[in-house]
Steps between C-alpha positions, in 0.01 A plus 500: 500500500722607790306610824139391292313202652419265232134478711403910460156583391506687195239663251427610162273790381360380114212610269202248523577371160852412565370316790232273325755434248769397743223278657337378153807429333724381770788698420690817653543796279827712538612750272847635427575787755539781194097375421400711832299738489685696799762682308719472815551149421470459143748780440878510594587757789828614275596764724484308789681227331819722368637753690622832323884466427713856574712549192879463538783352334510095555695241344415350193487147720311659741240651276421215302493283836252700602309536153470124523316473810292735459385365157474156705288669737216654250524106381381363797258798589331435122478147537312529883249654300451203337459286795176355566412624842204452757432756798309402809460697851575343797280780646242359792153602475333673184633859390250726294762666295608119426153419347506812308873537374495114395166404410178659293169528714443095395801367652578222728849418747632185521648371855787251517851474639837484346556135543131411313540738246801350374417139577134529282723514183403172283846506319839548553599749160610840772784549706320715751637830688309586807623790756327775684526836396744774616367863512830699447526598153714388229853680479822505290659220596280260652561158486256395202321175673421791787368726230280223402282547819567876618235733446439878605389600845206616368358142451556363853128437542488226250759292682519304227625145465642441130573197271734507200425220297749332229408280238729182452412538131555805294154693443664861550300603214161483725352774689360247735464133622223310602648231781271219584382489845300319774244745569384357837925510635526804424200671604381510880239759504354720233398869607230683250592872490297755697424698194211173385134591607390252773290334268706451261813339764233235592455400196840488392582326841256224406616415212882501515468311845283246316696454163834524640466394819688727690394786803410800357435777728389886528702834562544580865512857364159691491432737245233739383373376146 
């Protein structure tokens, strides 16, 4: 959390579905980081990870020092895999190519900040891991907590803010968790995605304002339909 203000606006892109069940349910789905569908997260960047060794004569020490590490590495690069991870942007104002990489035409964002996000959780059963995102690529070498939130330069736009959530219980065996949450700490605005006919963001505006009680509002961003 170094340099991040606790107080920063942040905002998630989800699938209308997801949201209604966040809302209906109460809870918070996150899945484990190798359940993405982006294959640059749910895969491990090996040959950024392990640099090519030149082939010379070492000693036997030496070798197997260096064996050892390595195989302690790809441990720890596996195992992030595993970690059950959630991605918001700290990104002002809407972004088109947000709504389309991260959400179907029915899709909805969700405003908060970093401090409500993490204080809407109804239990304590996560250690959480919050940091903003570095854009420099992973490398041989890097420290592995730095890998945890280093991404290519080619991402920049999302400037994504990231959680890494650990269970105080062992439930390594599930693909995802459902955390119970306070729906109206969490949430201070919800935004219905450009891609809804008119007609059909009024109604949905209605009725989640109603039910749930919380301000639901339109895309800024005007589109042909």
């Amino acid at each position: 959390m170094d340099g991040v203000d606790a107080n920063t606006e942040i905002h998630q892109y989800m699938d209308l579905d997801y949201l209604l069940r966040l809302l209906e349910t109460r809870s918070y789905y996150v899945k484990q980081k190798q359940e993405f569908p982006d294959k640059h997260e749910s895969r491990l960047p090996l040959k950024a990870m392990f640099s090519l060794q030149s082939v010379e004569l070492r000693s036997y020490k030496g070798k197997t020092t260096d064996i050892a590490e390595s195989l302690e590495r790809r441990r720890k690069f596996t195992e992030s895999g595993r970690m059950f991870t959630a991605c918001w942007t700290e990104r002002r104002g809407e972004g088109a190519l947000m709504w389309k990489n991260f959400t179907t035409k029915i899709g909805g964002c969700i405003k908060s900040t970093i401090n409500n996000f993490v204080a809407s959780f109804a239990n304590d059963d996560y250690d959480i891991c919050c940091g903003r995102m570095s854009y420099t690529g992973i490398y041989a070498g890097q420290d592995f907590v730095e890998s945890l939130f280093t991404k290519d330069k080619a991402f920049e736009e999302e400037k994504e803010i990231r959680y890494y959530f650990t269970p105080k219980k062992d439930i390594s065996n599930s693909k995802g968790i459902s955390i119970p949450i306070l729906p109206d700490v969490m949430i201070d605005e919800i935004i219905l995605s450009p891609y809804i006919e008119s007609k059909a963001q009024d109604i949905l505006k209605q009725i989640i304002s109603e039910k749930y009680d919380i301000n639901v509002t339109s895309s800024k961003i005007e589109l042909k339909l």
